[in-house]
C-alpha positions in Angstrom: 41.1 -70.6 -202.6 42.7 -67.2 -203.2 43.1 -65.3 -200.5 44.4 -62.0 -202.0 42.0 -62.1 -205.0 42.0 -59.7 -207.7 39.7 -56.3 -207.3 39.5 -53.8 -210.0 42.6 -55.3 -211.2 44.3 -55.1 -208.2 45.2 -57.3 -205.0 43.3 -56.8 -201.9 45.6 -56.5 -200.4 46.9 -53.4 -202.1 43.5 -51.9 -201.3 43.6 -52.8 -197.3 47.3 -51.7 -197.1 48.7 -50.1 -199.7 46.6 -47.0 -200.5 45.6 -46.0 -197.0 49.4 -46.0 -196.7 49.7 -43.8 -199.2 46.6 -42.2 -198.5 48.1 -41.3 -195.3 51.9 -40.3 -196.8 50.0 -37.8 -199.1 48.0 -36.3 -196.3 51.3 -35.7 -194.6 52.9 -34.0 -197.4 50.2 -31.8 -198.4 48.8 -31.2 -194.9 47.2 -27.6 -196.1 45.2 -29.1 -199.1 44.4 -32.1 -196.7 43.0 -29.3 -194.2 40.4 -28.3 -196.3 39.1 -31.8 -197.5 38.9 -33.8 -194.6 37.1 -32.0 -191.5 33.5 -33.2 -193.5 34.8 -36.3 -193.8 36.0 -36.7 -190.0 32.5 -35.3 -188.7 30.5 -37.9 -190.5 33.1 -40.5 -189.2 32.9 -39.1 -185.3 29.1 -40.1 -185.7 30.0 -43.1 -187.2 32.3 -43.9 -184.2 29.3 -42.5 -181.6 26.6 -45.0 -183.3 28.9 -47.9 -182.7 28.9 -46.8 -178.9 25.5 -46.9 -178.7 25.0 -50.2 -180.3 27.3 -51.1 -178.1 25.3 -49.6 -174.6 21.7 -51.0 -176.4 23.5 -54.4 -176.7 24.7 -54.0 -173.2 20.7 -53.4 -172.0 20.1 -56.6 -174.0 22.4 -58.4 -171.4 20.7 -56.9 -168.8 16.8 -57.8 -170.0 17.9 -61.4 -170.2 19.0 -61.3 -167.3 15.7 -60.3 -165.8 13.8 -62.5 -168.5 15.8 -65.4 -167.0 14.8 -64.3 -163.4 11.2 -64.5 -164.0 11.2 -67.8 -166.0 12.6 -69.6 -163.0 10.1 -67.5 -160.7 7.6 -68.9 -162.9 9.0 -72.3 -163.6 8.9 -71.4 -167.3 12.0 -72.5 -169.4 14.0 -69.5 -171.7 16.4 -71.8 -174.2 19.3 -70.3 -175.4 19.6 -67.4 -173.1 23.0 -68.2 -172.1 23.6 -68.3 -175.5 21.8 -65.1 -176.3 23.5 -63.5 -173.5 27.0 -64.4 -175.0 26.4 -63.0 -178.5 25.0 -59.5 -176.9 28.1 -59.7 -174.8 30.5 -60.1 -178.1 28.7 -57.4 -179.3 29.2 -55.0 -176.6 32.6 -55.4 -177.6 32.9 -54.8 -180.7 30.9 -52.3 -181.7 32.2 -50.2 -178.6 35.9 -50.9 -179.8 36.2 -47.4 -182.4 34.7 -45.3 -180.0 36.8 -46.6 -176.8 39.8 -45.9 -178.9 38.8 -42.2 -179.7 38.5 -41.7 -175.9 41.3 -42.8 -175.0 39.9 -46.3 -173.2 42.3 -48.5 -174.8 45.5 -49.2 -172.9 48.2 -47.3 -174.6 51.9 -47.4 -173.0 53.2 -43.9 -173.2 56.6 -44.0 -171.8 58.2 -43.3 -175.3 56.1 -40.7 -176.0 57.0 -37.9 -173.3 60.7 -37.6 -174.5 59.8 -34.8 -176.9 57.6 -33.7 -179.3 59.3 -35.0 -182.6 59.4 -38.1 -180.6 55.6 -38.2 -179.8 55.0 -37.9 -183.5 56.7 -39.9 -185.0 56.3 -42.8 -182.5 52.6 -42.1 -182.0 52.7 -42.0 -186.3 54.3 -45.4 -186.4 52.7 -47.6 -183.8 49.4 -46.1 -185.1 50.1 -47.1 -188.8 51.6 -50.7 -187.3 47.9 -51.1 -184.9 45.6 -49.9 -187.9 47.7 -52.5 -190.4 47.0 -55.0 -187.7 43.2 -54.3 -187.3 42.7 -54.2 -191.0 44.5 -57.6 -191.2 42.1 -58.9 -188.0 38.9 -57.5 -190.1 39.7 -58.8 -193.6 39.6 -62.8 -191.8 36.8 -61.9 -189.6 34.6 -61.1 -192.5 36.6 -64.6 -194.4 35.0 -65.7 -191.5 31.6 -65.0 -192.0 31.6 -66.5 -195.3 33.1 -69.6 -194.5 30.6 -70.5 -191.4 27.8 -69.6 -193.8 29.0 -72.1 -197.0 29.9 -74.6 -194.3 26.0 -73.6 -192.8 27.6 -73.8 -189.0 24.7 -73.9 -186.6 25.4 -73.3 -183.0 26.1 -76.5 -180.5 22.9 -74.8 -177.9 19.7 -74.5 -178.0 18.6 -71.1 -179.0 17.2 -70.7 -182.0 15.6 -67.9 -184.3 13.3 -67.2 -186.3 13.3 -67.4 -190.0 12.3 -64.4 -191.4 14.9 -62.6 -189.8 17.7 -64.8 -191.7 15.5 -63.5 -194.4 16.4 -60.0 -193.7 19.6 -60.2 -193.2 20.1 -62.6 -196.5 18.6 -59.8 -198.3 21.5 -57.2 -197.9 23.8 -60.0 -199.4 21.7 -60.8 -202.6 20.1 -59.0 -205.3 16.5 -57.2 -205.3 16.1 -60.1 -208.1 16.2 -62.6 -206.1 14.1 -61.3 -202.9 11.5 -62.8 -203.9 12.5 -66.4 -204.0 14.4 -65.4 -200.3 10.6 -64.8 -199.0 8.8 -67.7 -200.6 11.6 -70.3 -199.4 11.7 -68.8 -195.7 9.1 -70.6 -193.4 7.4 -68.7 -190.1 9.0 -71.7 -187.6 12.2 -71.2 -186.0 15.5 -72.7 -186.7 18.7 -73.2 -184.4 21.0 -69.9 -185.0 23.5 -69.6 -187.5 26.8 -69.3 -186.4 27.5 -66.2 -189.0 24.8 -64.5 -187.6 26.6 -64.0 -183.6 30.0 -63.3 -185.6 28.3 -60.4 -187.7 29.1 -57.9 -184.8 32.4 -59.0 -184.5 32.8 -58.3 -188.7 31.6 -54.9 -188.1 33.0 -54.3 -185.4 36.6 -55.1 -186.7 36.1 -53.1 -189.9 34.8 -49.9 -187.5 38.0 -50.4 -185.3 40.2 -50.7 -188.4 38.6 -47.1 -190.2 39.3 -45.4 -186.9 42.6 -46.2 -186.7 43.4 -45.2 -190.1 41.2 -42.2 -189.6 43.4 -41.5 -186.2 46.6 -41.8 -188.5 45.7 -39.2 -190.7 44.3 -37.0 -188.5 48.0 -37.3 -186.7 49.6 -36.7 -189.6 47.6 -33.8 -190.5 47.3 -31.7 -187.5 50.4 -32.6 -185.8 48.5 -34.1 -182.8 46.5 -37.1 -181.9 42.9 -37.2 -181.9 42.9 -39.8 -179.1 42.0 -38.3 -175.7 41.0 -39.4 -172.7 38.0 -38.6 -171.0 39.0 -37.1 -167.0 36.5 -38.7 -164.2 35.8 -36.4 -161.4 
């Protein structure tokens, strides 16, 4: 299998790599045309970011429901399967999706030492480990998503006992097929329940990669343009 296939007659990895690079040299350079273009672009990402936080708080609630769902089945001497499971996968995507919007306030650790020399040292520093942490991110999505794929051709179920129901691998198998082929998706899937698909936990963890990975090349050439870094972290009184 081919890794690095061909897209638009190019390597992928030319598209995850080498033109954000150059993307983000060309912002630098022409910083006053970049000006003008990008501040719609970086308010529709900012919402972006703030709908991955509260995925990640509603998937945080989830943890908490089960928790009380699990306290009143052993008041009632009722049995919930797979809650420890479900529990997990809310947890994994807490997360994730909180990941991009952690980084833009400042809630990821960042060692800082270098940066307080001067300012053409905070630039260029802040410039380079940035570009080095969103390379890294992109790399760390591009598998997750391998990864997806791979667990569903392998159809990986999970080793516990929670299970779900069939139409909603349904739905979800709809946004990876064509409206063609909907229809045969629907008369194939059965109203029982079926131990969980293991692609179906690692989805958040997919999304969540690729959401971290756009922020950080977002935060690069927001750097680059405006001289300062977007990152800033929020002060608790």
């Amino acid at each position: 299998m081919n890794d690095w296939q061909s897209v638009m007659g190019l390597p992928l990895w030319a598209f995850l790599f080498v033109i954000p690079t150059l993307l983000a040299a060309l912002s630098l350079r022409f910083r006053t045309t970049a000006l003008k273009i990008y501040p719609p672009i970086w308010k529709i990402l900012d919402r972006v970011y703030i709908a991955g936080g509260v995925l990640a708080a509603t998937f945080m609630c989830l943890i908490l429901l089960i928790i009380v769902a699990q306290m009143i089945s052993r008041w009632t001497g009722t049995t919930f399967q797979g809650s420890t499971e479900f529990a997990g996968y809310a947890m994994a995507a807490t997360s994730f999706f909180a990941f991009a919007h952690a980084l833009n306030h400042g809630a990821h650790i960042r060692v800082s030492i270098l940066l307080n020399i001067n300012d053409f040292t905070r630039f260029w520093v802040d410039a380079g480990a940035t570009l080095i942490a969103a390379i890294t991110a992109t790399y760390f999505a591009r598998f997750a998503v391998k990864t997806n794929f791979l667990s569903d051709l392998l159809n990986d179920r999970t080793q516990g006992q929670d299970q779900v129901p069939e139409w909603l691998l349904a739905i979800f198998n709809m946004f990876t097929s064509s409206p063609a082929d909907w229809g045969t998706i629907w008369s194939t899937a059965g109203s029982g329940w079926v131990y969980t698909p293991v692609w179906l936990p690692q989805l958040p963890m997919s999304l969540g990669t690729i959401l971290l990975a756009i922020a950080l090349w977002d935060n690069l050439v927001r750097l680059l343009v405006n001289g300062k870094t977007s990152i800033v972290s929020e002060t608790l009184e």
